[in-house]
C-alpha positions as a Markdown table, in Angstrom:
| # | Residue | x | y | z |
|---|---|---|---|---|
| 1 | Unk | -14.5 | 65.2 | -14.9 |
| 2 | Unk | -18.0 | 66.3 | -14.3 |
| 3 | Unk | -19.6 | 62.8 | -15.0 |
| 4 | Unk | -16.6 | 61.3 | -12.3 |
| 5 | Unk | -18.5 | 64.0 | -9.9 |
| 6 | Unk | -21.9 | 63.0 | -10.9 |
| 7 | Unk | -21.0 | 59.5 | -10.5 |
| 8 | Unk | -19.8 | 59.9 | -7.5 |
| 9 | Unk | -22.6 | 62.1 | -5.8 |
| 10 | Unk | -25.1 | 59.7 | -7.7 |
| 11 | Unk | -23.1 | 56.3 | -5.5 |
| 12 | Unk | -23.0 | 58.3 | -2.4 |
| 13 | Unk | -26.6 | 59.2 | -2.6 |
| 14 | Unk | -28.0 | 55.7 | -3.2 |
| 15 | Unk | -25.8 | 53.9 | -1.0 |
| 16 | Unk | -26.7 | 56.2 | 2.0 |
| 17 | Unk | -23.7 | 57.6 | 2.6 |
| 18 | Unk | -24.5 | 61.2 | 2.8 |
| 19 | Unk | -23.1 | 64.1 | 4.5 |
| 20 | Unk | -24.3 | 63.2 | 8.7 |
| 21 | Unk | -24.8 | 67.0 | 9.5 |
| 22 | Unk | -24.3 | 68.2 | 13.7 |
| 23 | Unk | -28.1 | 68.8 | 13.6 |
| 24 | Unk | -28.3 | 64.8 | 12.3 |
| 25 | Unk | -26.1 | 63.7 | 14.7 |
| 26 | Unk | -27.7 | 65.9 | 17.5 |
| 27 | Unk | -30.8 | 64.4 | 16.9 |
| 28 | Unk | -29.2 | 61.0 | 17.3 |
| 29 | Unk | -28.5 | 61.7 | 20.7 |
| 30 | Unk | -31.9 | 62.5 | 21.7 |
| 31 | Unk | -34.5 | 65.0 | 22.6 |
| 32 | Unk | -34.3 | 66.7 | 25.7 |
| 33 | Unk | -35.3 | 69.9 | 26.0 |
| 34 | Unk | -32.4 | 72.9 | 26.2 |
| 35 | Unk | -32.1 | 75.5 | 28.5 |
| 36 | Unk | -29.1 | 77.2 | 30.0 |
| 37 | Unk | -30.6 | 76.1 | 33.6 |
| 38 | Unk | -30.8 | 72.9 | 32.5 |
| 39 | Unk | -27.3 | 72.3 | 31.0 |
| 40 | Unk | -25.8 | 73.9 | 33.6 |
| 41 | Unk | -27.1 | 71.3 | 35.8 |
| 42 | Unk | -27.2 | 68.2 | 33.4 |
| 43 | Unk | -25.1 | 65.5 | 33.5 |
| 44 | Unk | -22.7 | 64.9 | 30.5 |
| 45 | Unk | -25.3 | 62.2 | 29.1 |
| 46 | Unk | -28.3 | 64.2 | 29.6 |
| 47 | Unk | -25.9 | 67.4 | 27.8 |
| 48 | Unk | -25.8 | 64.9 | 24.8 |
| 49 | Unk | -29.7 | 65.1 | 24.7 |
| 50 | Unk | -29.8 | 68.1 | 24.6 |
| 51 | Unk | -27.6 | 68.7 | 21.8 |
| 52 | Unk | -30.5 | 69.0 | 18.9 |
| 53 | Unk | -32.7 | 71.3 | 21.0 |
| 54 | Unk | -29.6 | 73.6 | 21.4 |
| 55 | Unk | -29.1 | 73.4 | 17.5 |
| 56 | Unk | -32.6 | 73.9 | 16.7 |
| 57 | Unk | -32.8 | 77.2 | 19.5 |
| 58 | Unk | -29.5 | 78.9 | 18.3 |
| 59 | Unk | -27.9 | 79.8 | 14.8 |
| 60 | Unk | -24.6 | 79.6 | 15.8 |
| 61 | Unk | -23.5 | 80.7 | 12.7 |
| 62 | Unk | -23.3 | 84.5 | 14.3 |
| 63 | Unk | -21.8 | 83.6 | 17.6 |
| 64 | Unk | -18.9 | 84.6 | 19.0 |
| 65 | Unk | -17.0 | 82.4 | 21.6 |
| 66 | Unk | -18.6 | 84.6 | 24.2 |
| 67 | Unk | -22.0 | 84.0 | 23.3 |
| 68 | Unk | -21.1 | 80.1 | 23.4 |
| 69 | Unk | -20.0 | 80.6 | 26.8 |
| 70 | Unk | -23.0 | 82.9 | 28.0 |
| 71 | Unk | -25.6 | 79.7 | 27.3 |
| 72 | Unk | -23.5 | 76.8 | 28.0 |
| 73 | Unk | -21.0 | 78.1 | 30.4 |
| 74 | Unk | -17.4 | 76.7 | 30.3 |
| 75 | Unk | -15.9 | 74.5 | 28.4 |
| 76 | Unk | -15.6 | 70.5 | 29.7 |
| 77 | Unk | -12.9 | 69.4 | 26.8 |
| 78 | Unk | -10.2 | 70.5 | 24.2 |
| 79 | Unk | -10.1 | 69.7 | 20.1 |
| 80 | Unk | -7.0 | 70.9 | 18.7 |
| 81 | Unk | -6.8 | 74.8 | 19.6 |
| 82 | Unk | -7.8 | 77.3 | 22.8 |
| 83 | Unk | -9.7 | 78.8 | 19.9 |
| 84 | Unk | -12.0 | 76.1 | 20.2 |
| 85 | Unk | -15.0 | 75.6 | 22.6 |
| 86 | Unk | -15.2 | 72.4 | 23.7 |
| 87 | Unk | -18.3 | 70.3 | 25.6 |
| 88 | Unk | -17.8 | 66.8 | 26.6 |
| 89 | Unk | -20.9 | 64.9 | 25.9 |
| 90 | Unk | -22.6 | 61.5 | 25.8 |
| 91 | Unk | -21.6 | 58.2 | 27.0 |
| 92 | Unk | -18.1 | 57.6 | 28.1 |
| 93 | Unk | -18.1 | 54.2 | 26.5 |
| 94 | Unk | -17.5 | 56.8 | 23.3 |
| 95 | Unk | -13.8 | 57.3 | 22.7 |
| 96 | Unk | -12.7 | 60.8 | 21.7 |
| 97 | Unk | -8.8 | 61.9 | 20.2 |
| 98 | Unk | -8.4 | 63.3 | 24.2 |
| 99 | Unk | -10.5 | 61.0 | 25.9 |
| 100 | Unk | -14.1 | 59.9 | 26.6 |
| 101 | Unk | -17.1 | 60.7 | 25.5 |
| 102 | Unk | -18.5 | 63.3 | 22.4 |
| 103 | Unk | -16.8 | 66.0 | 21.7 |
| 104 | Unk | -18.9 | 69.1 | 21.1 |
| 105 | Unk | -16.9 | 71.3 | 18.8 |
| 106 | Unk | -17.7 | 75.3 | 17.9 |
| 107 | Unk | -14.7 | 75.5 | 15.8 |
| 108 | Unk | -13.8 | 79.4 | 16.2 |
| 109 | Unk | -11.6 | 81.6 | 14.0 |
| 110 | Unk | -8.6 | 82.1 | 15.9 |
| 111 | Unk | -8.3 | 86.3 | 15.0 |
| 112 | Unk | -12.3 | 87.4 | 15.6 |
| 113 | Unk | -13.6 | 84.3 | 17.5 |
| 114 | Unk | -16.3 | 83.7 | 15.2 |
| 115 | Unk | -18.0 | 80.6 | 15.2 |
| 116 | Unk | -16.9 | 78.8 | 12.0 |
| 117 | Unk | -18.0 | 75.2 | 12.3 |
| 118 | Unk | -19.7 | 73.0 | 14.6 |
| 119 | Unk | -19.3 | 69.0 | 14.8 |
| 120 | Unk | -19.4 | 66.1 | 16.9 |
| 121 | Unk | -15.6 | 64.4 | 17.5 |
| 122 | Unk | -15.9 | 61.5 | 16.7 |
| 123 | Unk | -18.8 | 61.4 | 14.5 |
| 124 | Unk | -22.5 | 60.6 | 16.1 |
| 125 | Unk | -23.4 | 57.3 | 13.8 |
């Protein structure tokens, strides 16, 4: 079993298919700079750009739903549950499970609204 997981981390790892983290992705979508001014006025493409500075700025790993909310303001989209707070972002050529566009996903825990998770639906290649 353990040389099945080796050899499996060992294929992944030299055919490049490793984990794509948000900040990854984020970066993908270029380099604006973040601020909540800025967002608040950006248009969804320019949102996307701004993804990796918000990443890089905040640890979301402590945030609550509220302090989502208090930088980017309200949510644009839906993924799954209310729980969830949802920014539409990037091109709408991209094609989304609701829609168009990149979903933005700070997966919160439906009890204490603690950010659990964040990721990009679907997947920033």
């Amino acid at each position: 079993m353990r040389i099945s997981h080796l050899s499996l981390l060992a294929s992944l790892a030299l055919g490049g298919c490793w984990w794509n983290s948000v900040e990854d992705q984020a970066r993908k979508l270029g380099n604006r700079e973040f601020t909540p001014q800025a967002w608040s006025t950006a248009s969804q493409l320019q949102r996307a750009e701004m993804t990796a500075s918000f990443l890089k700025q905040y640890d979301t790993s402590n945030f609550t739903r509220k302090d989502v909310e208090a930088l980017l303001g309200t949510q644009t989209g839906y993924y799954d549950y209310d729980s969830n707070i949802v920014y539409v972002v990037g091109p709408d050529t991209v094609k989304n499970m609701y829609g168009k566009g990149y979903l933005l996903v700070f997966e919160a825990d439906k009890d204490d609204g603690k950010i659990d998770n964040v990721f990009f639906d679907p997947e920033v290649e």
